[in-house]
C-alpha positions in Angstrom: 96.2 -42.6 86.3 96.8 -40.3 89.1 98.1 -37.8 86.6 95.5 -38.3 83.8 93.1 -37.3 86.6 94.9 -34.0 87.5 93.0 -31.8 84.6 89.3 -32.3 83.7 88.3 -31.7 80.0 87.7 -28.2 80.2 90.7 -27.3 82.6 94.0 -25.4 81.3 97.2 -26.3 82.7 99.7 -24.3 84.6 101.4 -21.5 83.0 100.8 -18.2 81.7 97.3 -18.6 82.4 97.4 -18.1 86.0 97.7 -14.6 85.3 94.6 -14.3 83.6 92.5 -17.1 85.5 90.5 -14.7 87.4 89.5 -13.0 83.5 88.6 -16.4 82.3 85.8 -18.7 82.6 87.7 -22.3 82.6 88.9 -23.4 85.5 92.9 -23.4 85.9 94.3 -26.5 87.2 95.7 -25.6 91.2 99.4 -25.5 91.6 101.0 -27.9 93.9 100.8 -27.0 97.7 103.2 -24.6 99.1 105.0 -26.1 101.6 106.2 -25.2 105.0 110.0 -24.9 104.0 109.3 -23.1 100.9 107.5 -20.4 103.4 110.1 -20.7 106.1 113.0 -19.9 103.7 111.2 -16.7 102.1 110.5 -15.3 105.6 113.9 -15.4 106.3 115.6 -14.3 103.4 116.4 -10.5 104.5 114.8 -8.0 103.2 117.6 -5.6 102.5 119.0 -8.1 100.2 116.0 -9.5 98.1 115.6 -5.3 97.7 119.2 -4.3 96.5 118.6 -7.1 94.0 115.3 -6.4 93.1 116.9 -2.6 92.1 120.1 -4.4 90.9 118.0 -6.7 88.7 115.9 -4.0 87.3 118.7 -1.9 86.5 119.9 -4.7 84.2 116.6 -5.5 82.5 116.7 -2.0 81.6 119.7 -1.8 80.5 121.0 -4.8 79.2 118.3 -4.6 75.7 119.0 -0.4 75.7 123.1 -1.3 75.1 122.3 -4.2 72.9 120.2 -2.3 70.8 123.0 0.5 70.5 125.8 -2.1 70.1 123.7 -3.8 66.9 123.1 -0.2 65.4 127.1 0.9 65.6 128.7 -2.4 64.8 126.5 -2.4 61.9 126.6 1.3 61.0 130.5 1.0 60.7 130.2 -2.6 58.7 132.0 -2.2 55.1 128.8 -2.9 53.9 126.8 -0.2 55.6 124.1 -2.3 56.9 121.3 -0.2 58.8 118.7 -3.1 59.0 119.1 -4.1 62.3 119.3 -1.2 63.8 118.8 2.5 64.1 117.5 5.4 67.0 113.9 4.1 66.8 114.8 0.4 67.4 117.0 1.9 70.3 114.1 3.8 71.7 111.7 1.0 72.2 115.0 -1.4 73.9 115.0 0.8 76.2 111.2 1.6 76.5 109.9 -2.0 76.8 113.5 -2.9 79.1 111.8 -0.3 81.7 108.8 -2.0 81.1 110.0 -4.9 82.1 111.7 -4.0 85.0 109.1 -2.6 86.6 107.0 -5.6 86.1 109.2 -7.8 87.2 111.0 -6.3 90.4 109.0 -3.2 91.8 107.2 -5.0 93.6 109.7 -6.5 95.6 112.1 -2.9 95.7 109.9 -0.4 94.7 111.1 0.2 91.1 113.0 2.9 91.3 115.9 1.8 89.2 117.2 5.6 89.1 120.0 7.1 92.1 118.2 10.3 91.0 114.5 8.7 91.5 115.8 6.8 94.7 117.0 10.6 96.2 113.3 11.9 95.2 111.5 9.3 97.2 113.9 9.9 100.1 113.8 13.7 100.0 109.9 13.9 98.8 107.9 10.7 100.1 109.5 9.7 102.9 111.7 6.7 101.7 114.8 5.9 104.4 117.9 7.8 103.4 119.7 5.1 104.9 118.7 2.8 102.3 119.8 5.0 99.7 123.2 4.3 99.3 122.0 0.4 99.4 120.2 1.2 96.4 122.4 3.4 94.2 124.8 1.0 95.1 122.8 -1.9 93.2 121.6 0.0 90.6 125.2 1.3 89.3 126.0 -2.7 89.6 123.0 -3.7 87.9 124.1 -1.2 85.0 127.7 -2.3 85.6 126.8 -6.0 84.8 125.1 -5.2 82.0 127.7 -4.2 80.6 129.7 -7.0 80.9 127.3 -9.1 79.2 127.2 -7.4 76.9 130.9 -7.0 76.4 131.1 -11.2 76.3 128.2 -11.7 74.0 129.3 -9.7 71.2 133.3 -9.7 71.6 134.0 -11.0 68.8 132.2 -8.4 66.8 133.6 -6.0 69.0 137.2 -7.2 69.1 137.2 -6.6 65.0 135.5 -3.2 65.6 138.0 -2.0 67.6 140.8 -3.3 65.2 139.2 -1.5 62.5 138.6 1.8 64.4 142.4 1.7 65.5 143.9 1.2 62.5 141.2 4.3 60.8 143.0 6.5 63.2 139.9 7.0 64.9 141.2 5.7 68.7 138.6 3.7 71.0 136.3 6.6 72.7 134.5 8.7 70.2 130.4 9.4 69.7 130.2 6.3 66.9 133.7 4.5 68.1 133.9 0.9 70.5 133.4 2.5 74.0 129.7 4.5 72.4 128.1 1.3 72.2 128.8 1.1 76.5 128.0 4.8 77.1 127.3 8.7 75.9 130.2 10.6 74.1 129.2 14.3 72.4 130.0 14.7 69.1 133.6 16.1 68.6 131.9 19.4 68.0 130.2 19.8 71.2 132.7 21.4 72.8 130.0 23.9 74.5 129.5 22.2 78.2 126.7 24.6 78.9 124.8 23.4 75.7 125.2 19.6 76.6 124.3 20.4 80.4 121.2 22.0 79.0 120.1 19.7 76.8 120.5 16.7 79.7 119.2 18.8 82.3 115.7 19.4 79.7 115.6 15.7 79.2 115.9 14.6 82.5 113.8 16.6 83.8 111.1 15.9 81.0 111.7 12.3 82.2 111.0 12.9 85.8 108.0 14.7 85.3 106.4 12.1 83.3 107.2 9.4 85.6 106.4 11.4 88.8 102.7 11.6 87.5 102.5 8.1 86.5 103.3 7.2 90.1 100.6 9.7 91.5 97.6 7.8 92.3 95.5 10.7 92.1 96.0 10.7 88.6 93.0 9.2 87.0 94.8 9.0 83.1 97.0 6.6 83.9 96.4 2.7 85.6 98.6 0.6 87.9 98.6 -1.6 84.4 99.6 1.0 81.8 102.5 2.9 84.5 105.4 0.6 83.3 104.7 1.3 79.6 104.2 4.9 79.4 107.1 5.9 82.0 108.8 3.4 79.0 107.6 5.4 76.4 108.9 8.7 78.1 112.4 7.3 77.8 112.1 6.2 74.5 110.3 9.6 73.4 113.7 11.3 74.6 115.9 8.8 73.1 114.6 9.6 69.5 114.5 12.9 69.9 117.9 13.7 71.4 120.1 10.6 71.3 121.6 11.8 68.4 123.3 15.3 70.8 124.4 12.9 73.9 122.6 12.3 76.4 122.4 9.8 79.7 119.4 9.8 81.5 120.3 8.1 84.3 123.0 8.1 86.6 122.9 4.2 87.2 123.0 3.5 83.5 125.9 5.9 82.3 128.1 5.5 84.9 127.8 1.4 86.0 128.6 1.0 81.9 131.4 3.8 82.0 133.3 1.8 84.3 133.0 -1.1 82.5 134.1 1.1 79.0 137.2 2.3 81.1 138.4 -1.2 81.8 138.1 -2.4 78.2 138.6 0.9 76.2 140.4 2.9 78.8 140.1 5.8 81.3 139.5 8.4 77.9 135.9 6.6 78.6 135.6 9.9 81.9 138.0 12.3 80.2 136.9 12.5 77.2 135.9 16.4 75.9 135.5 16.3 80.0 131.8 15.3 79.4 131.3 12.2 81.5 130.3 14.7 85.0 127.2 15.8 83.0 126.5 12.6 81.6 126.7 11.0 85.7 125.5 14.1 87.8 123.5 16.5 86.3 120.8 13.4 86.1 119.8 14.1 90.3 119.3 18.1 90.2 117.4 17.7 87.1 114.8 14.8 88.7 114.9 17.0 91.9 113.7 19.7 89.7 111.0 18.1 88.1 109.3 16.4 90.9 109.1 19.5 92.5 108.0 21.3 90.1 104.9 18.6 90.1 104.8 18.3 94.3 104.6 22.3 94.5 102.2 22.8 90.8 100.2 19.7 89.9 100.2 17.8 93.5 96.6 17.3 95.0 97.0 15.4 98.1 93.5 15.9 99.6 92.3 13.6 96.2 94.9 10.7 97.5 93.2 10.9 101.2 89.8 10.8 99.9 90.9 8.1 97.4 92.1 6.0 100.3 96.3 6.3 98.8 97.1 8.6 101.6 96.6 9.9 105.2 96.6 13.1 107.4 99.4 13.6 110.0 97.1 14.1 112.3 94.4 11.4 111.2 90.7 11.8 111.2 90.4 15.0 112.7 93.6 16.7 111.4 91.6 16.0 108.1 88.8 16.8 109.4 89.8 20.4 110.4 91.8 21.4 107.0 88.0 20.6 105.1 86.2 22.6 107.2 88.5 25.4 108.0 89.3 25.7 104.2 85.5 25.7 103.2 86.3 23.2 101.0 82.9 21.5 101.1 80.2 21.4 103.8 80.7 18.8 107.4 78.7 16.4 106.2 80.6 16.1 102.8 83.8 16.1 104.7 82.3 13.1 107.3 82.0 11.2 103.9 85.5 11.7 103.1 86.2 10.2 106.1 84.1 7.3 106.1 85.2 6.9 102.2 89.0 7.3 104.0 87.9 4.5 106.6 86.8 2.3 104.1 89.5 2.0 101.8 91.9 1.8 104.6 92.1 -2.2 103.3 93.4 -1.3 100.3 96.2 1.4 101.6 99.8 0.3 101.4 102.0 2.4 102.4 104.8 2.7 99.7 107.7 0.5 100.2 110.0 3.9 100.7 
């Protein structure tokens, strides 16, 4: 009886509607109590640890459906039969797209979300995050990538196993753009022999990728919500992966190398020598994000409209604010009190970033 009693006749149970229970007019049945135990043991957990996972985890949502997608469209590109059904660049776009997506839902709130060395070394060097977490959190993100890969490796080895028996006995060897160790990681095509090109071409993309995702993060920006950020950093990815996949390229320096070591223990150490690509396809991913964030912290960067919005603070509080308005000319005293009692008020709903 006790549990017939538990929901009324307009009530919904527990689920996926707690998410949208403050949108909706029924009344979601309350979840059972938290207890003291369950509160004790999350207050101790520490924090460095729930955060290296958080990035480690991320770094595997995003990877993980990215390298499954590729490994569907290569096994099945090379089948006898030349099947191209399931898969091809575009399907490979949105794996990775909606995989960011994903991780950023699921574990920036606990980390951060950076899921990137290269995005990890802009919040140090721009925004103030603690360089002695950083090699914490590169560490976790190249495992992240790294097991991954070794999923990925057990789900489809069978598939793989024939694969590589079929690409041996073609001549072809293991590590080629199209061969066994491709599905893990980026090889050119053998006619990019041209380093500068394919530094180029990964320093454009990165940097295209950087940009996009420093203005998502910007909470000055009004185009894009706290909502929409996961999808359309997502969609920057994914916009680079159809346009350039096709001419090598990595993206991030978690993601090619944590995979990379995983293709060297299965396919061999050709995975880093290789038309001696594999330093573009690891490093060039850090100057290229350094690049573009500061192209948008020195260019598009309007700090005064993240005080006034309550996202930010002076140095020097109040006043230090209060002096820059009114030596500057900016607006009038009176308009520049308001900021500050607009600043005051919002002070609530200021977080400092977790960085």
């Amino acid at each position: 009886m006790a549990n017939i009693g538990r929901l009324q006749t307009n009530d919904l149970e527990i689920g996926a509607t707690e998410a949208v229970q403050r949108h909706y007019s029924r009344h979601v049945v309350a979840t059972k109590p938290v207890s003291q135990r369950k509160l004790d043991f999350e207050h101790n957990r520490p924090r460095w640890l729930r955060e290296c996972m958080a990035e480690a985890t991320g770094v595997f949502f995003y990877v993980f459906p990215g390298i499954a997608a590729i490994t569907t469209f290569t096994l099945n590109a090379a089948s006898p039969l030349g099947v191209t059904a399931f898969g091809s660049i575009f399907q490979i776009g949105w794996g990775f797209a909606i995989g960011i997506s994903f991780a950023i839902i699921t574990c920036a709130s606990t980390s951060g979300g950076h899921f990137n060395p290269a995005i990890t070394i802009c919040f140090a060097f721009w925004q103030g995050f603690p360089w002695r977490k950083v090699p914490c959190y590169i560490f976790s993100q190249i495992f992240g990538a790294f097991m991954a890969g070794l999923l990925l490796m057990g789900i489809y080895w069978p598939e793989i196993q024939a694969f590589k028996s079929e690409s041996i006995a073609a001549g072809k060897g293991l590590v080629y753009n199209g061969g066994p160790a491709s599905i893990l990681c980026t090889f050119p095509n053998p006619t990019q022999t041209n380093l500068g090109y394919l530094f180029l071409t990964e320093f454009f993309v990165d940097s295209y990728i950087g940009i996009v995702i420093w203005a998502c993060l910007d909470p000055a920006n009004p185009f894009v919500s706290a909502q929409s950020a996961p999808f359309a950093i997502g969609l920057a990815y994914a916009t680079m992966v159809w346009g350039f996949a096709d001419i090598a390229i990595s993206t991030n320096l978690a993601r090619d190398l944590g995979t990379r070591i995983v293709a060297a223990i299965f396919f061999g150490g050709e995975s880093f020598s290789y038309l001696k690509y594999s330093w573009i396809a690891i490093l060039v991913n850090v100057p290229a994000t350094l690049f573009a964030t500061g192209y948008y912290e020195f260019l598009m960067r309007d700090s005064l409209s993240e005080i006034a919005k309550g996202h930010a603070l002076h140095e020097h509080g109040e006043e230090g604010l209060h002096r820059h308005i009114t030596r500057t000319g900016m607006i009038e005293t009176g308009s520049a009190n308001a900021i500050k009692d607009g600043q005051n008020g919002s002070d609530d709903l200021y977080k400092q970033d977790t960085v």
